[in-house]
TORGU-515864 format. One record per residue: residue number from 1; residue in one letter; x, y, z of N, C-alpha, C, O in turn. Coordinates in nm, 2 decimals, padded with zeros to 4 digits, always signed. Layout:
# TORGU-515864
{resi=NUM	resn=A	n.u=X	n.v=Y	n.w=Z	ca.u=X	ca.v=Y	ca.w=Z	c.u=X	c.v=Y	c.w=Z	o.u=X	o.v=Y	o.w=Z};
...
END
This chain:
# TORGU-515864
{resi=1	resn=X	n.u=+08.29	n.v=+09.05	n.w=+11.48	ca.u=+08.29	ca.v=+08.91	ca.w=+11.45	c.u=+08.25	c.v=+08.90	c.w=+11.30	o.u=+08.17	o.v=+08.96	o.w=+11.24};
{resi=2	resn=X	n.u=+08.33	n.v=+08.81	n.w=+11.26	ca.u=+08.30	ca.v=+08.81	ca.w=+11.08	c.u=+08.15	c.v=+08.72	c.w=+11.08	o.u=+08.12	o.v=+08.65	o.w=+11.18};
{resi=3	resn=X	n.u=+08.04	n.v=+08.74	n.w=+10.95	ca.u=+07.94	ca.v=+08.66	ca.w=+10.96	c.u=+07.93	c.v=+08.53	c.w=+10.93	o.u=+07.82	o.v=+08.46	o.w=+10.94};
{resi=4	resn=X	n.u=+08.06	n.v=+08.48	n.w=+10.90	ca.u=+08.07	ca.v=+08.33	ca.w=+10.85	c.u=+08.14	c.v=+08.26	c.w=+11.03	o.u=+08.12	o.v=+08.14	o.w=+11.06};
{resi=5	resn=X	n.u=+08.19	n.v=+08.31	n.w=+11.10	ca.u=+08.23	ca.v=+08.30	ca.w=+11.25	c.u=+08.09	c.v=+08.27	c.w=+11.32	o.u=+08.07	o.v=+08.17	o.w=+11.38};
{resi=6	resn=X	n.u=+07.98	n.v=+08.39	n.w=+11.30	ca.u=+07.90	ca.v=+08.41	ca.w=+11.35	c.u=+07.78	c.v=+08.31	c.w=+11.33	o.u=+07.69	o.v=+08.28	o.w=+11.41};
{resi=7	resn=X	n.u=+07.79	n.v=+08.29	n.w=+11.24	ca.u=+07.68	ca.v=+08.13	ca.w=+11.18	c.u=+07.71	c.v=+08.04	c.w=+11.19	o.u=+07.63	o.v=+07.95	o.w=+11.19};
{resi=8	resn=X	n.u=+07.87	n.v=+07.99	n.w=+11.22	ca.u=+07.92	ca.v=+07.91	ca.w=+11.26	c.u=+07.91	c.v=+07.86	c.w=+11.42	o.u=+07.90	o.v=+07.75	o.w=+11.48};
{resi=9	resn=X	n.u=+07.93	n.v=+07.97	n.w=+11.47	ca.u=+07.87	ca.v=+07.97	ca.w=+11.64	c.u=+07.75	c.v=+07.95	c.w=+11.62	o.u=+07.72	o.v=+07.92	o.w=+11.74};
{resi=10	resn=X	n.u=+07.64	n.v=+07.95	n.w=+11.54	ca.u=+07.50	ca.v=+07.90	ca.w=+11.59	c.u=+07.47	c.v=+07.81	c.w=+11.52	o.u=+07.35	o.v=+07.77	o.w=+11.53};
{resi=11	resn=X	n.u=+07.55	n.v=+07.75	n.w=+11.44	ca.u=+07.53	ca.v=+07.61	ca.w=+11.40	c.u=+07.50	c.v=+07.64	c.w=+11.29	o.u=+07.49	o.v=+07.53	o.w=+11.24};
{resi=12	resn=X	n.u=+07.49	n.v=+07.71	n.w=+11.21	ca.u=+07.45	ca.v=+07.71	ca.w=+11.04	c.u=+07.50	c.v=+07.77	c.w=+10.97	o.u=+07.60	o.v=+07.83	o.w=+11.01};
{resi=13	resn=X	n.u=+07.46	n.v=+07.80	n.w=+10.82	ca.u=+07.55	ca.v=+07.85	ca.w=+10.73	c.u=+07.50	c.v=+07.97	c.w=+10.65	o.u=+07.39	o.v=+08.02	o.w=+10.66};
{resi=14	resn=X	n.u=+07.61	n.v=+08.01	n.w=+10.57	ca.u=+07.51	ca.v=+08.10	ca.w=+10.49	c.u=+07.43	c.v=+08.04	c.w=+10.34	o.u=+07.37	o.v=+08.12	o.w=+10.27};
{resi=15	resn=X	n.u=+07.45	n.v=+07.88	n.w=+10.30	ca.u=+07.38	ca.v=+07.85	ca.w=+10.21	c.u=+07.24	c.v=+07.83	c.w=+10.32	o.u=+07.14	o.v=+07.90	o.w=+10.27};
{resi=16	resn=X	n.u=+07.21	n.v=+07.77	n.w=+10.43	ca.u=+07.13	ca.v=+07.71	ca.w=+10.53	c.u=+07.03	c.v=+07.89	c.w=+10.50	o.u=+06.94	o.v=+07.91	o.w=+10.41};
{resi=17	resn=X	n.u=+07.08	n.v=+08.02	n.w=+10.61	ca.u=+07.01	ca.v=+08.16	ca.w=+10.59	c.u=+06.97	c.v=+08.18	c.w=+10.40	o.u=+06.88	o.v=+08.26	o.w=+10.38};
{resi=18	resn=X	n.u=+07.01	n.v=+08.14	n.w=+10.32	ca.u=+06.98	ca.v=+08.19	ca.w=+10.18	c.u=+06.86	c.v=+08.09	c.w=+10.17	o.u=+06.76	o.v=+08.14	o.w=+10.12};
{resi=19	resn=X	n.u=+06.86	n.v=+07.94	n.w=+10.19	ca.u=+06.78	ca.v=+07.85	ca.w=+10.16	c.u=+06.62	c.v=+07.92	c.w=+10.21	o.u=+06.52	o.v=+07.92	o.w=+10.15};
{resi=20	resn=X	n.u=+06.65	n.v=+07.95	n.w=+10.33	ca.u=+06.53	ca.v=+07.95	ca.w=+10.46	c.u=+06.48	c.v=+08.06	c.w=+10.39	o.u=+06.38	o.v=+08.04	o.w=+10.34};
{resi=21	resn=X	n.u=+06.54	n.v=+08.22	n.w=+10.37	ca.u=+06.53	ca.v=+08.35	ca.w=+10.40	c.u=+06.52	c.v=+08.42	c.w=+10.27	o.u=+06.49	o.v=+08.54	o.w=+10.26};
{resi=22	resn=X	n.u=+06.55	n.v=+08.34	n.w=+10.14	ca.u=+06.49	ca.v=+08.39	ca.w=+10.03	c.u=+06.61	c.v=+08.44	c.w=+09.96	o.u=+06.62	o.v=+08.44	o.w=+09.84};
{resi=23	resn=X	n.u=+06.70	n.v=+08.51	n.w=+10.07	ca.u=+06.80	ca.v=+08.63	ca.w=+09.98	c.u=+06.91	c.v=+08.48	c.w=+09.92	o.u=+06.92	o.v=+08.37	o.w=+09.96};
{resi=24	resn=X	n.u=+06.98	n.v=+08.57	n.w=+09.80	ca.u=+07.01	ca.v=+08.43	ca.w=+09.74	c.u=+07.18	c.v=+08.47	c.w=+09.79	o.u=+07.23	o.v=+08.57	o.w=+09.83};
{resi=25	resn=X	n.u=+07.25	n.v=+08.32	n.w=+09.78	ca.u=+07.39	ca.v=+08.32	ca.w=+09.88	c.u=+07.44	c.v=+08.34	c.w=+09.81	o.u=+07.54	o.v=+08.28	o.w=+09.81};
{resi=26	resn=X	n.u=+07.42	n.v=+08.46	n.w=+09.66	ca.u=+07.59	ca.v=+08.53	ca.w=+09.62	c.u=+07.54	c.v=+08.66	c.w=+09.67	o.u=+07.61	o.v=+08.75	o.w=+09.63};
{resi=27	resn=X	n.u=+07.41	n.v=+08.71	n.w=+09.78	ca.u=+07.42	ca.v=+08.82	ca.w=+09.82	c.u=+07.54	c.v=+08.79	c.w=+09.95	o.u=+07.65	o.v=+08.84	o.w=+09.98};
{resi=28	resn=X	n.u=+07.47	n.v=+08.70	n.w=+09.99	ca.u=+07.54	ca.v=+08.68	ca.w=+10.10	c.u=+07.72	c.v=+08.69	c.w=+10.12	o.u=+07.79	o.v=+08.76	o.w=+10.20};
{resi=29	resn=X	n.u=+07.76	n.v=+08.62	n.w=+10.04	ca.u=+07.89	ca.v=+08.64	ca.w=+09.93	c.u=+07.95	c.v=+08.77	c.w=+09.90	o.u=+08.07	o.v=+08.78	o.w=+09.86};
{resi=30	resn=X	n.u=+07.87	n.v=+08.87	n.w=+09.90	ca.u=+07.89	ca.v=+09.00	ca.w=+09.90	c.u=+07.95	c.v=+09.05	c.w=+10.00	o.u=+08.04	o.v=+09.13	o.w=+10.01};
{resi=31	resn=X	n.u=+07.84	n.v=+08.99	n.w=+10.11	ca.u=+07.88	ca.v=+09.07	ca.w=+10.23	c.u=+07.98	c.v=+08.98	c.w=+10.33	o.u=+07.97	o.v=+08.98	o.w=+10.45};
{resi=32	resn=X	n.u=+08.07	n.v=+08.92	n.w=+10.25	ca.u=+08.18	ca.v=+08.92	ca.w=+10.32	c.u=+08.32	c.v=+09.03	c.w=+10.29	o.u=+08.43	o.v=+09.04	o.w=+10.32};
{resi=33	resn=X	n.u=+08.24	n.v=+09.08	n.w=+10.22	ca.u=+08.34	ca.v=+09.27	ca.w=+10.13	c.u=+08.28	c.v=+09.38	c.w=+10.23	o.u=+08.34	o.v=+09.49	o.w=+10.26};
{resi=34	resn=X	n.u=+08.21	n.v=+09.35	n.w=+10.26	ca.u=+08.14	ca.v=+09.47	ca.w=+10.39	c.u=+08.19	c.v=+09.40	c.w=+10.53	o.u=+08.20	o.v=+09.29	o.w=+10.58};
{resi=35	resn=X	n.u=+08.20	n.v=+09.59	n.w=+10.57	ca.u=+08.21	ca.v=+09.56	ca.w=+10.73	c.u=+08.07	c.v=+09.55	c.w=+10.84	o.u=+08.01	o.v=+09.65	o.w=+10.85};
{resi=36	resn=X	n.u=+08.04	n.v=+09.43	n.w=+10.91	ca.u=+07.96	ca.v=+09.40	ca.w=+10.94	c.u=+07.84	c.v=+09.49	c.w=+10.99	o.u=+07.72	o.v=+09.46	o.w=+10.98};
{resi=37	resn=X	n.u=+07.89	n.v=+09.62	n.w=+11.05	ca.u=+07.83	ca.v=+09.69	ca.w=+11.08	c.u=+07.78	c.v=+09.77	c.w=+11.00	o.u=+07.79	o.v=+09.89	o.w=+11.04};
{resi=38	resn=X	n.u=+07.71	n.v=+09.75	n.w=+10.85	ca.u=+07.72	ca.v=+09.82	ca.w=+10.72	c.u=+07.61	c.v=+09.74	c.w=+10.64	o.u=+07.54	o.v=+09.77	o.w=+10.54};
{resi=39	resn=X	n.u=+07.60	n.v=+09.62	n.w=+10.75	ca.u=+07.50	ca.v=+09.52	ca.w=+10.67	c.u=+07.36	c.v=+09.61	c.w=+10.67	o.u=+07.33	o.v=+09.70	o.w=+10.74};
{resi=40	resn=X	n.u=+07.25	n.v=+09.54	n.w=+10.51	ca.u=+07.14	ca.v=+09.60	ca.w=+10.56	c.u=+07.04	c.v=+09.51	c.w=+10.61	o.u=+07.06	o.v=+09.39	o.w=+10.60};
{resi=41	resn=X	n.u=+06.91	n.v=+09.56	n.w=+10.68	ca.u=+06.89	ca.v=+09.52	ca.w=+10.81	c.u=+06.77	c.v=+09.44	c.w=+10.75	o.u=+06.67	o.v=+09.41	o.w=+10.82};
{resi=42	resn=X	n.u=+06.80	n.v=+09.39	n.w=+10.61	ca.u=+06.73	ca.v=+09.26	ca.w=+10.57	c.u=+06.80	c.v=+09.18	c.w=+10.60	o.u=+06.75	o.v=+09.09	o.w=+10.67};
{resi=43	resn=X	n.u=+06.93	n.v=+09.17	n.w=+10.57	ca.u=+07.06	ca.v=+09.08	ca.w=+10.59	c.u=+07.00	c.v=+08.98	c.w=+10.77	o.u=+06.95	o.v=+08.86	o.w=+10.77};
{resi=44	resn=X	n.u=+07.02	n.v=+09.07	n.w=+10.89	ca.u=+07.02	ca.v=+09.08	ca.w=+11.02	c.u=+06.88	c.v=+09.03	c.w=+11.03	o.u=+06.87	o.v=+08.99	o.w=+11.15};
{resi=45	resn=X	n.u=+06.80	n.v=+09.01	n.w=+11.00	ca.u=+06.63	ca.v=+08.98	ca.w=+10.97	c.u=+06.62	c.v=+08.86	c.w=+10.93	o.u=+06.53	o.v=+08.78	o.w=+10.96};
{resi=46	resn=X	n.u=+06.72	n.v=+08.84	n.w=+10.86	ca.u=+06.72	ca.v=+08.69	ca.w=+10.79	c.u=+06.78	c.v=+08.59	c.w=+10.83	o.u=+06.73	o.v=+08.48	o.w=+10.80};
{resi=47	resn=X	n.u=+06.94	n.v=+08.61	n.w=+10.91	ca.u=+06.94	ca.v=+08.55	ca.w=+11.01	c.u=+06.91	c.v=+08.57	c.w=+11.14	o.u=+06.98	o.v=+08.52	o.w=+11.23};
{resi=48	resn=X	n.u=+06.82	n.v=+08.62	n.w=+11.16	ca.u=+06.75	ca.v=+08.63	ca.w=+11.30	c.u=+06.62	c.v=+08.50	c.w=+11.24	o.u=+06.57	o.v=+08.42	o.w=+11.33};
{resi=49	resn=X	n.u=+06.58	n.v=+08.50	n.w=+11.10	ca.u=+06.43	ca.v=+08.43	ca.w=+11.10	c.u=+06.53	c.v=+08.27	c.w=+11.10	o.u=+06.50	o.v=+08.16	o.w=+11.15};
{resi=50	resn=X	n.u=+06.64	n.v=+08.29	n.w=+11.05	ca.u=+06.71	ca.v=+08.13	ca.w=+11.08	c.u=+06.72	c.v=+08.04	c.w=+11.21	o.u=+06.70	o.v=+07.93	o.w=+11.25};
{resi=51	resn=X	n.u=+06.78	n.v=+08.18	n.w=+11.27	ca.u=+06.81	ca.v=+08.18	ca.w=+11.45	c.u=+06.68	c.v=+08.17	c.w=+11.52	o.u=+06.66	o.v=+08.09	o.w=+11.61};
{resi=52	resn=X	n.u=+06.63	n.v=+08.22	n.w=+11.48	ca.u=+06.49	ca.v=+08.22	ca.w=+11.58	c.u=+06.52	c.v=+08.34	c.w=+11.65	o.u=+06.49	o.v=+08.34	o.w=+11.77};
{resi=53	resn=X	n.u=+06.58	n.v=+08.44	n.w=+11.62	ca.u=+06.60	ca.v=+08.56	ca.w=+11.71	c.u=+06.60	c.v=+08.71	c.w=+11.59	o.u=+06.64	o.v=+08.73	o.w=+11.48};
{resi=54	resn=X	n.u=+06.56	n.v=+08.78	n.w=+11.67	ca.u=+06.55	ca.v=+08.94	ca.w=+11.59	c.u=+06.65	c.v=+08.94	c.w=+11.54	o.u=+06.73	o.v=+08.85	o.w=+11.56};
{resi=55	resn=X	n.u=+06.66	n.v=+09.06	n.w=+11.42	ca.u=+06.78	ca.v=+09.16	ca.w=+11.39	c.u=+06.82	c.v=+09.22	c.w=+11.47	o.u=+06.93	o.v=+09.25	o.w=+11.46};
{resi=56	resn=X	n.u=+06.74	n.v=+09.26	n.w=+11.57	ca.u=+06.83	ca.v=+09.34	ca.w=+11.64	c.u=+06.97	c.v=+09.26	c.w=+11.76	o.u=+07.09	o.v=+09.29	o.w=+11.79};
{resi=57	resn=X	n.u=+06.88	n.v=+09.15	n.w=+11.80	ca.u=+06.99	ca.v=+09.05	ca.w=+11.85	c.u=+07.12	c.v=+09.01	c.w=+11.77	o.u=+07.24	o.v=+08.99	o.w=+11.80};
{resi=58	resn=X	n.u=+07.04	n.v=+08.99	n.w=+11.64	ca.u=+07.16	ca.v=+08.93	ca.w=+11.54	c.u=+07.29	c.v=+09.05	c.w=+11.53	o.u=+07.41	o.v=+09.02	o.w=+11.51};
{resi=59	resn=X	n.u=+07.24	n.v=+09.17	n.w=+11.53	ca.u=+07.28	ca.v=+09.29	ca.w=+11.50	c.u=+07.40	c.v=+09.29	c.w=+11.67	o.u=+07.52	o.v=+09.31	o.w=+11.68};
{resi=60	resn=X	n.u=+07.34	n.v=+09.28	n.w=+11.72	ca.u=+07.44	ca.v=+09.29	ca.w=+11.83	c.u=+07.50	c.v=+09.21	c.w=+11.87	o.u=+07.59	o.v=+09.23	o.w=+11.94};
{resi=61	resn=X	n.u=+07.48	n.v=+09.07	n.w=+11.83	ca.u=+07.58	ca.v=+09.00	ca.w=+11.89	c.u=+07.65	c.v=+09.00	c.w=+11.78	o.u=+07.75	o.v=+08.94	o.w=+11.83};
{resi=62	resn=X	n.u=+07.69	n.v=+09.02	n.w=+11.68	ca.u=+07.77	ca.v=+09.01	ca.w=+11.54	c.u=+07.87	c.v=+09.13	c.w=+11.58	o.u=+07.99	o.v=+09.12	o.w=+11.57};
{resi=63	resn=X	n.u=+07.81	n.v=+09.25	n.w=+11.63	ca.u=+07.88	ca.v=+09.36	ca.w=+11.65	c.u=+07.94	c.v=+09.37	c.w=+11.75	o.u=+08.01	o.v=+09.47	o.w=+11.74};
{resi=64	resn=X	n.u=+07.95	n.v=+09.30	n.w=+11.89	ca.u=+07.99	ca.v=+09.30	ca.w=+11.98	c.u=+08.08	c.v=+09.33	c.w=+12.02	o.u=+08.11	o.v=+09.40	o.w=+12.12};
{resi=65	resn=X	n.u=+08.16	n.v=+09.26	n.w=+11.90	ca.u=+08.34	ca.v=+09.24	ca.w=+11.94	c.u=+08.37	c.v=+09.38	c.w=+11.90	o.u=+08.48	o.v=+09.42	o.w=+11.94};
{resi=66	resn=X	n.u=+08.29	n.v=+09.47	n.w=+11.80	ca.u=+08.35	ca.v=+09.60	ca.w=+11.77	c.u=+08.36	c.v=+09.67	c.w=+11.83	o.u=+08.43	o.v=+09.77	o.w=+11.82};
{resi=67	resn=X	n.u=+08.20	n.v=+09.64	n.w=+11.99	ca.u=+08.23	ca.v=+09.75	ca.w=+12.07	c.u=+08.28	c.v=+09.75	c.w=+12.16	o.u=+08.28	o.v=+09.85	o.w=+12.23};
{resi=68	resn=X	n.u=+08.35	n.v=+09.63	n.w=+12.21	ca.u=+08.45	ca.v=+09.64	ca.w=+12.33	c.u=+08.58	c.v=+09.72	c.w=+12.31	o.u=+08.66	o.v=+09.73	o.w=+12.40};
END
């Protein structure tokens, strides 16, 4: 799942994760050039502190669709 799909399904964005989470949204901007499973695991941390949920959740539900 791409990460702008994926924020989109939980209701927010990635200016919303940069505001909250510190990292600033041309990192985020970057990592639409990476493949999601490449992210680093501040990235997944940071929308997990948006979400209210781990990196590691964020980490798997993002990756999901790669491993079916």
């Amino acid at each position: 799942m791409k990460l702008d799909e994926y924020l989109k399904k939980n209701n927010t964005t990635r200016y919303e994760v940069a505001k909250i989470s510190g990292i600033s949204e041309s990192s985020f901007k970057n990592l639409l050039l990476q493949d999601v499973g490449n992210y680093s695991g501040r990235f997944y941390r940071a929308i997990g502190l948006v979400l209210g949920k781990t990196g590691g959740q964020v980490y798997d539900e993002i990756t999901a669709d790669e491993n079916n």
